[in-house]
VEXPABA-808189 format. One record per atom (N, C-alpha, C): residue in three letters; x, z, y. Coordinates in steps of 0.02 Angstrom, whole numbers, padded with zeros to 5 digits, always signed. Atoms other than C-alpha are relative to their C-alpha. Layout:
ALAXZY
...
***
This chain:
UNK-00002+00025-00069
UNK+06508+04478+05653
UNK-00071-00017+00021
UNK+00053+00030-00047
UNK+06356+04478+05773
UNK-00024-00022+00047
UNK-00012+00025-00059
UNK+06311+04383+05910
UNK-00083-00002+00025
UNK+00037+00017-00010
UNK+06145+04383+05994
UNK-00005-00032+00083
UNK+00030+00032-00107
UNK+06059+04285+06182
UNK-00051+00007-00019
UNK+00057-00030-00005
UNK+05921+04394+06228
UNK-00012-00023+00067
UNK+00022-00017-00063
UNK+05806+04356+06383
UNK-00050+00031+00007
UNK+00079-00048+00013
UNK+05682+04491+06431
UNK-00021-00015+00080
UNK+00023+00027-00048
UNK+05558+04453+06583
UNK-00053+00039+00002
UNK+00053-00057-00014
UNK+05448+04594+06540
UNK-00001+00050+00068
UNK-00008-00049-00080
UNK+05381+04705+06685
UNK+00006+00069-00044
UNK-00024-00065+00014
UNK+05412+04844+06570
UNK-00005+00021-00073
UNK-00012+00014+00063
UNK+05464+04876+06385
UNK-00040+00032-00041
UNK+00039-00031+00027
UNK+05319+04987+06327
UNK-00081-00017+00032
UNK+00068+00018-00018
UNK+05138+04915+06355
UNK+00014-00043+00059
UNK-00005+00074-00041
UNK+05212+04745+06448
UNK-00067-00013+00030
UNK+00092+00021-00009
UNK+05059+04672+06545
UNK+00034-00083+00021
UNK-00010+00053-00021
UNK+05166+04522+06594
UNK+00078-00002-00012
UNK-00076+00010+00006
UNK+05336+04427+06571
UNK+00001-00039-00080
UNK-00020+00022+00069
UNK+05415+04384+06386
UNK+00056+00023-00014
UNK-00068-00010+00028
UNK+05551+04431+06282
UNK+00016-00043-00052
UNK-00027+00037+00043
UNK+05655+04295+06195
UNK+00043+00009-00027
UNK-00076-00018+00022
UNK+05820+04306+06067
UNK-00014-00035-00030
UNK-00008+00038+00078
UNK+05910+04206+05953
UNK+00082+00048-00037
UNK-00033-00047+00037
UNK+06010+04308+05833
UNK+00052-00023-00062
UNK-00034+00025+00044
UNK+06173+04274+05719
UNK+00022+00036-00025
UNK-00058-00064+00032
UNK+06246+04368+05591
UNK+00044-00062-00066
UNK-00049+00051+00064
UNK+06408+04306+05476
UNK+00038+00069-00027
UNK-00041-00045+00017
UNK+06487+04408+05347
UNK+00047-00021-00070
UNK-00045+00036+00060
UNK+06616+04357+05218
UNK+00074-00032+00023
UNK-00081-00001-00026
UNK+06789+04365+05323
UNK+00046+00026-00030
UNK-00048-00048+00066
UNK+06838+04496+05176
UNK-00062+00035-00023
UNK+00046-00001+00054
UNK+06777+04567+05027
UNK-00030-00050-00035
UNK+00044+00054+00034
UNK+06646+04493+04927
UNK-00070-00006+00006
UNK+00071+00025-00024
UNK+06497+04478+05013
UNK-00005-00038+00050
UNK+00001+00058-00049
UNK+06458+04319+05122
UNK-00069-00006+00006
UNK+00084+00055-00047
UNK+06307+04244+05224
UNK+00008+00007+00048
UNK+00008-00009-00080
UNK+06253+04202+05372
UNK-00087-00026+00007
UNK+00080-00013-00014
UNK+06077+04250+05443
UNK+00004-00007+00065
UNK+00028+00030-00057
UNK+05986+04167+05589
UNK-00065+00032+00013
UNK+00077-00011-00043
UNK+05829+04232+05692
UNK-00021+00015+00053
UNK+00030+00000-00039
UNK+05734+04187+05790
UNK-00058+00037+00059
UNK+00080-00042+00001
UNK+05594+04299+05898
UNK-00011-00017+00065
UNK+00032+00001-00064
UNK+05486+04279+06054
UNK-00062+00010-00004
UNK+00054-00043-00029
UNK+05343+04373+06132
UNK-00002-00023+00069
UNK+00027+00003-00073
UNK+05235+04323+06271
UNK-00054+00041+00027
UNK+00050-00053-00008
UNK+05123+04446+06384
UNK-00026-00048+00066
UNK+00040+00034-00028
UNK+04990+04376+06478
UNK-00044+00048+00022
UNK+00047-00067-00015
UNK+04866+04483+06582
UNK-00062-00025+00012
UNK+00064+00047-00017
UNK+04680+04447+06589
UNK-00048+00056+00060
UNK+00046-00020-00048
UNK+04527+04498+06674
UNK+00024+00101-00024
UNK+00020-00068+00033
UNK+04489+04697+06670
UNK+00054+00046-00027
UNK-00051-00010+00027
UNK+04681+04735+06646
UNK+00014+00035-00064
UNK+00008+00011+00088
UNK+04658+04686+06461
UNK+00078-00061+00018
UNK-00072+00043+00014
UNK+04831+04588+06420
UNK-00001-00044-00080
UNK+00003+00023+00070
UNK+04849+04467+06264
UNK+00087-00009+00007
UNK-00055+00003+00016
UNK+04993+04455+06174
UNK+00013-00042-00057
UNK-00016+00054+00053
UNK+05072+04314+06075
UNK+00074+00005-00037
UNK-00099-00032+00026
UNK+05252+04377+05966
UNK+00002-00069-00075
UNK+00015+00006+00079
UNK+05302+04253+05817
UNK+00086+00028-00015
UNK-00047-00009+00042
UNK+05461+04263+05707
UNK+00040-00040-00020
UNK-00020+00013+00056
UNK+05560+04179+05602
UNK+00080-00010-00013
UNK-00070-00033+00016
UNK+05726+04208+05502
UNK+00011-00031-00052
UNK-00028+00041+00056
UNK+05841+04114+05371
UNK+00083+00045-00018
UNK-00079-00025+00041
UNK+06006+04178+05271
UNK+00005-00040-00046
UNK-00009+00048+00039
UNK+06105+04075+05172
UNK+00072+00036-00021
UNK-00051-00023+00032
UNK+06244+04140+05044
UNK+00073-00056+00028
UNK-00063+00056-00010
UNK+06429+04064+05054
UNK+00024+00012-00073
UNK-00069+00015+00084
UNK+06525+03996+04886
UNK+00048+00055+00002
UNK-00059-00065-00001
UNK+06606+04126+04809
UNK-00004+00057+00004
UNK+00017-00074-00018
UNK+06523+04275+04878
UNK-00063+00006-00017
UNK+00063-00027+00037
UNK+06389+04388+04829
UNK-00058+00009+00076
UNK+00038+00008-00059
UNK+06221+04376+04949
UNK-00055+00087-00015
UNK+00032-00064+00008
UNK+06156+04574+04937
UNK-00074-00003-00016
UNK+00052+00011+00008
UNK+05983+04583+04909
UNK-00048+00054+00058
UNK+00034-00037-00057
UNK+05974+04728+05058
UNK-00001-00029+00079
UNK-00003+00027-00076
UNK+06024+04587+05185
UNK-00067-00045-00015
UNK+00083+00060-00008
UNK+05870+04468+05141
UNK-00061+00006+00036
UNK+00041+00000-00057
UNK+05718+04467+05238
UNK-00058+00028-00060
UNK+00081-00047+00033
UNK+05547+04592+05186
UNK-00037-00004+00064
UNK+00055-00012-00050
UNK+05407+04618+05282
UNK-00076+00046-00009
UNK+00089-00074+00000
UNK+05240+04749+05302
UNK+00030+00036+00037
UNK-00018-00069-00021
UNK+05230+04883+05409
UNK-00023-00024+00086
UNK+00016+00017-00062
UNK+05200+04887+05598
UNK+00026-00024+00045
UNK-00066+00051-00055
UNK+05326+04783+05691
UNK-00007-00053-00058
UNK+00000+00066+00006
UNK+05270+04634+05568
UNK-00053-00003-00036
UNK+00069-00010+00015
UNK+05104+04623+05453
UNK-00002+00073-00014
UNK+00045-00076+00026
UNK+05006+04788+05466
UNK-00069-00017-00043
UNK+00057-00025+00062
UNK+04911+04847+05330
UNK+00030-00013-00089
UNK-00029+00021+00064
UNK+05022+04776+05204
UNK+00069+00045-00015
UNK-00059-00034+00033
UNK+05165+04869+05093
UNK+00055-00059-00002
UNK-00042+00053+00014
UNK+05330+04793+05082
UNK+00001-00033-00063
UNK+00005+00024+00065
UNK+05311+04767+04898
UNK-00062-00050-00015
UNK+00070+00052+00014
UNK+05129+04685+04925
UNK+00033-00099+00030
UNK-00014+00070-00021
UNK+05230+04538+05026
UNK+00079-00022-00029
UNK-00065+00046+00046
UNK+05400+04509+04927
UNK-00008-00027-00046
UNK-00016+00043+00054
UNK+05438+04387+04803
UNK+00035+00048-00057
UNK-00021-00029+00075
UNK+05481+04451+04631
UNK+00035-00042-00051
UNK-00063+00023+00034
UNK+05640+04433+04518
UNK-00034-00035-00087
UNK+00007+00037+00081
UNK+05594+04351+04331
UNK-00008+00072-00034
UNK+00022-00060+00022
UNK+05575+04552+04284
UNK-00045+00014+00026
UNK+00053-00037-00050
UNK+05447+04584+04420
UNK+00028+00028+00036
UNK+00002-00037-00084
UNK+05532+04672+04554
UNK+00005-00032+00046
UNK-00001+00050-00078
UNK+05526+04645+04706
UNK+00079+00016+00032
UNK-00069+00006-00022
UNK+05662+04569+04794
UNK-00025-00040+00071
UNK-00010+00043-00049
UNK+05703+04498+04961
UNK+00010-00088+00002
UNK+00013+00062-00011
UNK+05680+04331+05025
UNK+00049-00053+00037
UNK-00047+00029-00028
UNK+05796+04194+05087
UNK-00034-00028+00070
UNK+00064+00040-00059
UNK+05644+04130+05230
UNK-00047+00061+00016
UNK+00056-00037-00035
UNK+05535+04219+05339
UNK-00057-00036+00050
UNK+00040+00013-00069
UNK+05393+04165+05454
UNK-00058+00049+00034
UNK+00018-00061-00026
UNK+05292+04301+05575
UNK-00015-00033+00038
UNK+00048+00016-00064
UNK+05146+04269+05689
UNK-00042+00078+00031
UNK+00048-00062-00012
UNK+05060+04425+05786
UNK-00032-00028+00069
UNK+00042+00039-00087
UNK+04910+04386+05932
UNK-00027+00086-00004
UNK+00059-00061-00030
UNK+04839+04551+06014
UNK-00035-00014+00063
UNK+00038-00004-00064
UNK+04723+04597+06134
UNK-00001+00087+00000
UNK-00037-00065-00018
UNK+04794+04767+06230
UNK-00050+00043+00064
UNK+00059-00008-00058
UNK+04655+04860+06339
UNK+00014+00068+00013
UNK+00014-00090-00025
UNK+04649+05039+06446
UNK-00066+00002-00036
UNK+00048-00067+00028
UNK+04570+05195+06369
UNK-00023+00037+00042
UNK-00012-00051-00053
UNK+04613+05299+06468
UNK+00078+00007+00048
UNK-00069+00023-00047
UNK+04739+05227+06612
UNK+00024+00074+00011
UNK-00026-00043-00040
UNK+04759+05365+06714
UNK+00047+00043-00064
UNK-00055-00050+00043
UNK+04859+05484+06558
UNK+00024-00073-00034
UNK-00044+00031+00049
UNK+04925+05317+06466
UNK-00027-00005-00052
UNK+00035+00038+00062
UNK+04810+05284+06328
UNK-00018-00089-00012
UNK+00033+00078+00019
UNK+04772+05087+06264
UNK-00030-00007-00059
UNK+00002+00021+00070
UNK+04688+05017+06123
UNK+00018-00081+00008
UNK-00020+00097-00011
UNK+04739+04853+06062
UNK-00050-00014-00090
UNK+00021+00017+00045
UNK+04663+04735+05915
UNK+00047-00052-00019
UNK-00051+00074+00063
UNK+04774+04610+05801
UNK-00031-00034-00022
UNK-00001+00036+00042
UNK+04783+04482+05708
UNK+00073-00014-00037
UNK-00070+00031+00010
UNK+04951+04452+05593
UNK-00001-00051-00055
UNK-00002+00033+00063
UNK+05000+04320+05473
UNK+00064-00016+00007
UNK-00053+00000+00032
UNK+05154+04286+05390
UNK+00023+00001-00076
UNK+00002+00007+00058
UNK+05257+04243+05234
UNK+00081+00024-00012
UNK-00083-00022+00037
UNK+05431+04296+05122
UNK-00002-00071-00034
UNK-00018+00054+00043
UNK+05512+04145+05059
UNK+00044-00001-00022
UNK-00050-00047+00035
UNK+05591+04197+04899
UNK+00071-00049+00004
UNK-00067+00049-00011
UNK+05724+04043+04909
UNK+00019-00038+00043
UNK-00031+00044-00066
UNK+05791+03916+05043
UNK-00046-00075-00053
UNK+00041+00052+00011
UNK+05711+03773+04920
UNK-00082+00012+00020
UNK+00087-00012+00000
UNK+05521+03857+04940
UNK-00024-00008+00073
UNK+00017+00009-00070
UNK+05539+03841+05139
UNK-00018-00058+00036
UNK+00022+00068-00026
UNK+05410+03724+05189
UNK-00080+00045+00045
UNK+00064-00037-00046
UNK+05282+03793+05321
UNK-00083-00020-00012
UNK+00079+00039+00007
UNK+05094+03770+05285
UNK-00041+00074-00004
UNK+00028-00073-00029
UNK+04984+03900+05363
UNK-00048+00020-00055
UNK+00049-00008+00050
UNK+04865+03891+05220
UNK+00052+00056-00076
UNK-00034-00041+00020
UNK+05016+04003+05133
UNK+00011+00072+00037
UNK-00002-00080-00027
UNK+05014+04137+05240
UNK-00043+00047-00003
UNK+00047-00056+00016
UNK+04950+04317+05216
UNK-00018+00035+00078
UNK+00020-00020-00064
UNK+04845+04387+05345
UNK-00021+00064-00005
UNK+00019-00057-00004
UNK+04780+04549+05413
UNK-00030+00000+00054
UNK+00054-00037-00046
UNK+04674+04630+05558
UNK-00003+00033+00004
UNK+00007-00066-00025
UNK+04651+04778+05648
UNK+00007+00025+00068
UNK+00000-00026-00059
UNK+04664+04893+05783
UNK+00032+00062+00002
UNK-00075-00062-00015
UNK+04763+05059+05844
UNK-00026+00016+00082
UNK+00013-00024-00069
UNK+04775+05165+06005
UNK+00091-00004+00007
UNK-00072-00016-00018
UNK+04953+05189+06079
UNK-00008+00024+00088
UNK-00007-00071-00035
UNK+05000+05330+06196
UNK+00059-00024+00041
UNK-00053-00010-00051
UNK+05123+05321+06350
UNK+00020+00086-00004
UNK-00015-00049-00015
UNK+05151+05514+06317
UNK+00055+00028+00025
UNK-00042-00024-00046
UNK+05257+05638+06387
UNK+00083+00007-00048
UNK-00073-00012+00044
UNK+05373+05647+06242
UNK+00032-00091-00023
UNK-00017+00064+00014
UNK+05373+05450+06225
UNK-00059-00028-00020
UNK+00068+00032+00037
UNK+05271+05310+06159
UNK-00014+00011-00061
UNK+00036-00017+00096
UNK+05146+05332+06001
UNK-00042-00040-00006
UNK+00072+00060-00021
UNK+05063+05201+05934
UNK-00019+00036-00094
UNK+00029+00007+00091
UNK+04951+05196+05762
UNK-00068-00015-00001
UNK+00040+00065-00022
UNK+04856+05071+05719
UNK-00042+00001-00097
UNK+00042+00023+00082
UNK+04751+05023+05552
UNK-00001-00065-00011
UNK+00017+00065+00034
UNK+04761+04859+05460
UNK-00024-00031-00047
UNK+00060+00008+00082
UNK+04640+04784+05333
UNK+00024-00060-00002
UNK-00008+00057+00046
UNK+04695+04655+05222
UNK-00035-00069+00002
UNK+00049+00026-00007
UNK+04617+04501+05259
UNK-00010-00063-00070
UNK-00014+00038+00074
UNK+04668+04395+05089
UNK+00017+00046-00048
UNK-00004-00036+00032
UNK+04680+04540+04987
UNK+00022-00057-00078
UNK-00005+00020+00082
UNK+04744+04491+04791
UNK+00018+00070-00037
UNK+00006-00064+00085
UNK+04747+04600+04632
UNK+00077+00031+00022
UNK-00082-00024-00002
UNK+04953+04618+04666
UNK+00001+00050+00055
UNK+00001-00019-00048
UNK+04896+04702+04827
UNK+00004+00095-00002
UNK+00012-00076+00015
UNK+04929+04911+04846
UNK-00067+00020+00027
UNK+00065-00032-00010
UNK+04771+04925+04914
UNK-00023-00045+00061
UNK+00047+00063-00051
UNK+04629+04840+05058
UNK+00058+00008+00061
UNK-00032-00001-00070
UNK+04744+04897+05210
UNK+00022+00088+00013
UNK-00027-00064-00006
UNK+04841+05056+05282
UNK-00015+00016+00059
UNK-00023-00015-00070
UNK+04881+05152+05429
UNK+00082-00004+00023
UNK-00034-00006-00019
UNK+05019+05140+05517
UNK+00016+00031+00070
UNK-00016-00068-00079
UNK+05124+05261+05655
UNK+00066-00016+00007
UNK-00073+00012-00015
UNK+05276+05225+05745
UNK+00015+00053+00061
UNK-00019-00003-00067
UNK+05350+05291+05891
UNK+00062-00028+00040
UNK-00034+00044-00028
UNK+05422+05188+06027
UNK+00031-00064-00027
UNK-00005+00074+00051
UNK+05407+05014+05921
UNK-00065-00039+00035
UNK+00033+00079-00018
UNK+05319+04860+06007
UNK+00047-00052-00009
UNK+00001+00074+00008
UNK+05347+04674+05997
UNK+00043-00015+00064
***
């Protein structure tokens, strides 16, 4: 069972220059069978337009699941993160928590911050570049969820994204900005199409 209240106030859902999009998000499952939880999250994005129709952008996150007595809590409903809709430059395996064997597993806590700054290239065909900042964390249990920004992993970068004729294209580069040894490497690229905040 899902239930979400979305408000969107954007002037337009691909390279916003103004407005916001807010939701709060419920999921419950464990009416039958044997898998139960229920997952909460939160998201909102604000677009702001500045001088030189340069736009900043402020998106954070955050998300909780909690098992029910009795039932099994999957490990494909838990919360991951990397990639370009939440820290770029990072692998999902560089930001999960790991089982007492070492793999990586999903997290019972999430928190997600992204700030850009979104600028014309080339208006007239639909080109922008934008620059980031993201930080964010996996929190492997419901006891480890205690917020302190001095835990979060960060990144940086920049990207072009395309209004083209076949749709939007964005791809962007992100460098690692706390890099550790566990890390797949300094930072990636990433490519989506039709994926913003």
């Amino acid at each position: 069972i899902e239930a979400m209240l979305k408000y969107d106030s954007r002037n337009r859902a691909f390279l916003a220059t103004r407005g916001a999009l807010n939701s709060l998000a419920f999921e419950f499952a464990g009416a039958g069978g044997d898998i139960g939880y229920t997952k909460y999250i939160a998201e909102t994005g604000w677009y702001f337009p500045l001088v030189w129709d340069f736009v900043a952008v402020a998106h954070a996150k955050a998300g909780y699941i909690a098992d029910i007595k009795k039932k099994k809590l999957p490990d494909y409903e838990k919360f991951y993160m990397g990639g370009i809709v939440s820290l770029r430059g990072f692998e999902r395996e560089d930001l999960a928590p790991e089982d007492d064997d070492g793999a990586s597993i999903g997290g019972d806590g999430m928190v997600q911050f992204n700030f850009e700054l979104v600028f014309p290239l080339l208006k007239d065909v639909g080109i922008h570049g934008v620059l980031f900042f993201d930080t964010g964390r996996i929190y492997k249990e419901r006891d480890d969820i205690e917020f302190n920004p001095s835990d979060l992993r960060q990144s940086a970068g920049g990207g072009i994204r395309w209004l083209s004729p076949m749709g939007p294209f964005d791809i962007e580069y992100g460098y690692i900005l706390d890099r550790k040894d566990s890390d797949h490497g300094a930072g990636q690229f990433e490519f989506s199409m039709a994926s913003s905040f």
